[in-house]
C-alpha positions as CSV (number, residue, x, y, z in Angstrom):
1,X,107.2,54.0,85.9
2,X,107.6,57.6,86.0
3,X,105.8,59.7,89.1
4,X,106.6,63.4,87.2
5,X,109.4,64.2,90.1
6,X,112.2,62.6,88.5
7,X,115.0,65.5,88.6
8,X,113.7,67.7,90.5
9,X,115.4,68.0,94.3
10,X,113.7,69.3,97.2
11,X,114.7,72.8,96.8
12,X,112.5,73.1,93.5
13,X,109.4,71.9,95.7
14,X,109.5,75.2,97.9
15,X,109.9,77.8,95.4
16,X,106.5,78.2,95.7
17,X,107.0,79.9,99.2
18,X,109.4,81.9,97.8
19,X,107.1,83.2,95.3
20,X,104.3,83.7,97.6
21,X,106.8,85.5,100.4
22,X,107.9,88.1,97.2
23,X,104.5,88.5,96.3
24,X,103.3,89.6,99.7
25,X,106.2,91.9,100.1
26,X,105.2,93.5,96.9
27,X,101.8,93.8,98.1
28,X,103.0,95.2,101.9
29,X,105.1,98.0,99.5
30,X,102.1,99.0,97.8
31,X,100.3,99.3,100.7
32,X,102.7,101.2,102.5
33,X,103.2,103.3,100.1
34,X,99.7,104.2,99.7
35,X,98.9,105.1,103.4
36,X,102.0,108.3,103.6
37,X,100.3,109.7,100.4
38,X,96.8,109.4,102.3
39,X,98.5,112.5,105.1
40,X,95.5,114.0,107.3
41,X,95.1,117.7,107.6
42,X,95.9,119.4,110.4
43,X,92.9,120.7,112.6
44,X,91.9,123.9,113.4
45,X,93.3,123.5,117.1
46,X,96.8,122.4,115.4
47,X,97.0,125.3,113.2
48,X,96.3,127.7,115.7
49,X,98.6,126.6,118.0
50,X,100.9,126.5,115.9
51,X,100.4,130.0,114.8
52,X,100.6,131.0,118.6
53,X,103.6,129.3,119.4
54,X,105.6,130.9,115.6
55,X,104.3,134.4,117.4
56,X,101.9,135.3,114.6
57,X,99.0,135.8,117.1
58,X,98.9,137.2,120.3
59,X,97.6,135.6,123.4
60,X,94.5,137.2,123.1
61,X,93.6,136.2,119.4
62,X,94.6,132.8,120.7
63,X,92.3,133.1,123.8
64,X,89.6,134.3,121.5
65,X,89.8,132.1,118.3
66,X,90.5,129.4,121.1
67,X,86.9,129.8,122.4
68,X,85.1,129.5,119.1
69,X,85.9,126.1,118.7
């Protein structure tokens, strides 16, 4: 009487886990991947401040653009 496991060891029961463990590593990549190409924009604060602080504004443009927001 033959059950349908005869020759195969234990090892060859768990390549399913193997399968499944690539397979959500290939999906974790993707993802990954996908959220540093989705980058924000800086804000309007950022850029300005960052403006002031390269020296391409003065205090008081800072100050003033500052208060607009």
């Amino acid at each position: 009487m033959m059950s349908g496991f005869e020759g195969m060891d234990w090892s060859m029961g768990w390549s399913w886990v193997i399968g499944l463990i690539l397979l959500v590593g290939i999906i974790g990549i993707i993802v990954r991947k996908g959220r540093n190409n989705n980058q924000r924009e800086p804000s309007a604060m950022e850029i300005l401040k960052k403006r002031y602080a390269k020296g391409e504004i003065s205090r008081d443009e800072f100050k003033e653009k500052r208060s607009y927001m």
